[in-house]
C-alpha positions as CSV (number, residue, x, y, z in Angstrom):
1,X,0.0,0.0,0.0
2,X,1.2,3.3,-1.3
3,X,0.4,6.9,0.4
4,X,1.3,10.1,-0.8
5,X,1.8,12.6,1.3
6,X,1.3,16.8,0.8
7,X,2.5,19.2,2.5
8,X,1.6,22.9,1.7
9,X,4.6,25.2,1.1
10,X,4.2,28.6,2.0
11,X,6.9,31.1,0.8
12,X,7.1,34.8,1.7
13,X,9.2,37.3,1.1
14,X,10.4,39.9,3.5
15,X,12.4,43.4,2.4
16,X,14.7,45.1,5.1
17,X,14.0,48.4,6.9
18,X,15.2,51.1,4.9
19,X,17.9,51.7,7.9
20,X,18.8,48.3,8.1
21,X,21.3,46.6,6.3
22,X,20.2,44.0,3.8
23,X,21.6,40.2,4.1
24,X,22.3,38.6,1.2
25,X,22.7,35.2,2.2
26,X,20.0,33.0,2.2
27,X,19.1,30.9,4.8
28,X,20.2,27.5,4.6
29,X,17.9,24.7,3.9
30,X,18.6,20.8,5.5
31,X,16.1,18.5,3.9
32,X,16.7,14.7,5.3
33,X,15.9,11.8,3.4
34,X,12.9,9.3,4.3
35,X,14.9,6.5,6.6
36,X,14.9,3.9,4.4
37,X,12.4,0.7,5.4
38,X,13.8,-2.3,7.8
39,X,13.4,-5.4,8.7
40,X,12.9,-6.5,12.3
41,X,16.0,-7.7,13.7
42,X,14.3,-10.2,15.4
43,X,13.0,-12.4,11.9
44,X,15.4,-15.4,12.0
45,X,14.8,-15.6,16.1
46,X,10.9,-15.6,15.0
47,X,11.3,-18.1,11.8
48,X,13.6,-20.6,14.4
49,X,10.9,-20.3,17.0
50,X,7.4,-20.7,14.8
51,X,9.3,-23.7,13.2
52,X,9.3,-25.0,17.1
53,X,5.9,-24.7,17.6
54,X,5.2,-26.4,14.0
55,X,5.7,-29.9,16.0
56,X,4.3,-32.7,13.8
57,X,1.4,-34.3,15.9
58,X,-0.1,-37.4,15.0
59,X,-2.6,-36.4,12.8
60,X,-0.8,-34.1,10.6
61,X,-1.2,-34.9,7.0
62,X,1.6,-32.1,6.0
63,X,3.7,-29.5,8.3
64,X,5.0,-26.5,6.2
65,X,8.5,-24.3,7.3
66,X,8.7,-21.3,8.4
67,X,8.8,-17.8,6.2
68,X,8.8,-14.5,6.6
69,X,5.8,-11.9,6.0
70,X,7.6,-9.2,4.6
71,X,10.9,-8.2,2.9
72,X,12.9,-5.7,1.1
73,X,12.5,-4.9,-2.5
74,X,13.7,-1.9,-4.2
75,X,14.1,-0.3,-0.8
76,X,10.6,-0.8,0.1
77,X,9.6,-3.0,2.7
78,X,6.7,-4.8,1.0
79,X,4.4,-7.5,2.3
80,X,4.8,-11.4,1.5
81,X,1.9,-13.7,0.5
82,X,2.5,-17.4,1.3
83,X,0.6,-19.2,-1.4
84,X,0.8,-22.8,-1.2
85,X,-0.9,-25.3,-3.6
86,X,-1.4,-29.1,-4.0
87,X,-2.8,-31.6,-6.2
88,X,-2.6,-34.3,-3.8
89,X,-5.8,-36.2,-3.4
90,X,-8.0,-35.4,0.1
91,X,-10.3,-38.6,1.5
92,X,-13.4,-37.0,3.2
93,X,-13.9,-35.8,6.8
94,X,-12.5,-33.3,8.5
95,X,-9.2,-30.7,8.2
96,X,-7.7,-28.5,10.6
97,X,-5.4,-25.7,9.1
98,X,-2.9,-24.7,12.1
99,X,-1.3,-21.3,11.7
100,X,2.1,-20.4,14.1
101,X,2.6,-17.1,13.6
102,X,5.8,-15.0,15.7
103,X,6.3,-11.3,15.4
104,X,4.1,-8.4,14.9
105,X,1.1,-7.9,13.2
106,X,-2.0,-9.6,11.7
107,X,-2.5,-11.8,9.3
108,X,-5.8,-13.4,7.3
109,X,-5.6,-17.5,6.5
110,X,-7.6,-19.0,3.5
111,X,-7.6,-22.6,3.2
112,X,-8.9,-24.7,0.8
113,X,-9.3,-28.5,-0.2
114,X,-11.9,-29.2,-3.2
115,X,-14.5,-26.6,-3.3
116,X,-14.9,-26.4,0.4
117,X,-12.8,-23.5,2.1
118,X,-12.6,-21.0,4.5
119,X,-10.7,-17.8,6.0
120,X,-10.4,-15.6,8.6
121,X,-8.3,-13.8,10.9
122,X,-6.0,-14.9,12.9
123,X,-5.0,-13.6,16.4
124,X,-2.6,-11.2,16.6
125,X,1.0,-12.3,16.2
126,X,3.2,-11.6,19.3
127,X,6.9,-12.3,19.7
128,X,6.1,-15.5,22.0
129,X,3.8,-18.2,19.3
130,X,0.4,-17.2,18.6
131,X,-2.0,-19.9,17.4
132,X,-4.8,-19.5,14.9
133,X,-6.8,-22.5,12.9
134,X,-9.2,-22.7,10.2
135,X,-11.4,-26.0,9.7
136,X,-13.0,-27.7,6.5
137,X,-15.4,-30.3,6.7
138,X,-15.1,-32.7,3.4
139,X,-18.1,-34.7,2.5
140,X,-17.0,-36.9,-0.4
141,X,-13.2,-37.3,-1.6
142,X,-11.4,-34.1,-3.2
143,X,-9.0,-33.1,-5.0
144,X,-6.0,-29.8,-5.2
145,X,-5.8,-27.6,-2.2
146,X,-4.0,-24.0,-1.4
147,X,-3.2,-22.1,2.1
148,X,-3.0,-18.1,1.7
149,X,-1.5,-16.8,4.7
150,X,-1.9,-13.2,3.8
151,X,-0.1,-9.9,6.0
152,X,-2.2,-7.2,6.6
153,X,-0.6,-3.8,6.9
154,X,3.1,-4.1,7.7
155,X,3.0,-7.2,9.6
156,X,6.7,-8.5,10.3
157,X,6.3,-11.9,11.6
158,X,7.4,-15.5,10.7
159,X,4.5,-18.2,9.6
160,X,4.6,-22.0,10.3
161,X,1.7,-24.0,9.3
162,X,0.3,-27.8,9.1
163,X,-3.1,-29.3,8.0
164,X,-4.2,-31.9,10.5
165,X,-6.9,-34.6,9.7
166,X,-9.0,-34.4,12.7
């Protein structure tokens, strides 16, 4: 997301007192660049520690590393959709989406399996593990799937996820 920001420039003009000297030097000007976009320092502690929490349980049917929400491009920071699809066949009954998510910020899953899916948004991410799921019921076998995890805002976090059969 882009903003542009305006700022009104007034100029005026001011002419010395006939008695008093005129200065011919004009004032100096210091214009300072935009700080250039960052990074959290603390990214490879959050990928290490969302990987942690991404413990395969029994049920897992898949457990997904890791990865950032944002990085650097052009000297923008700039959000980082993780868009993940299958083609892997699904038996029916029901799927748990499990979303680890370490950092800052929020962050929207979408989860899909056949032509059944859902989304919404998951708590917000904190530098210990935040939690958040999304659930599917299948009633006959399907097949292709994706996961969306998608950053809202500037959310700098790291994302870990697994789909559990329940």
């Amino acid at each position: 997301m882009c903003a542009i920001l305006c700022v009104p420039l007034v100029m005026t003009a001011c002419t010395p007192a006939p008695d008093s000297p005129s200065d011919d030097a004009a004032p100096s000007a210091s214009v300072s660049a935009p700080a250039s976009p960052s990074l959290s320092p603390e990214i490879p502690r959050h990928l290490l520690a969302a990987d942690r929490a991404n413990t395969k349980v029994a049920n897992t049917v898949v457990a997904i590393s890791a990865r950032p929400t944002a990085t650097i491009q052009d000297s923008r920071l700039m959000a980082m959709v993780i868009r993940d699809e299958g083609r892997d066949e699904w038996e029916a009954g029901n799927y748990r989406l499990v979303v680890y998510c370490v950092g800052e910020g929020t962050v929207f899953a979408h989860f899909r399996i056949g032509g059944e899916s859902g989304i919404t948004e998951l708590p917000p991410c904190s530098p210990t593990v935040t939690t958040g799921t999304v659930d599917l019921h299948l009633a006959a076998d399907a097949k292709n799937s994706s996961v969306l995890i998608i950053p809202a805002g500037n959310a700098q976090a790291a994302v870990a996820y697994q789909i559990q059969k329940m």
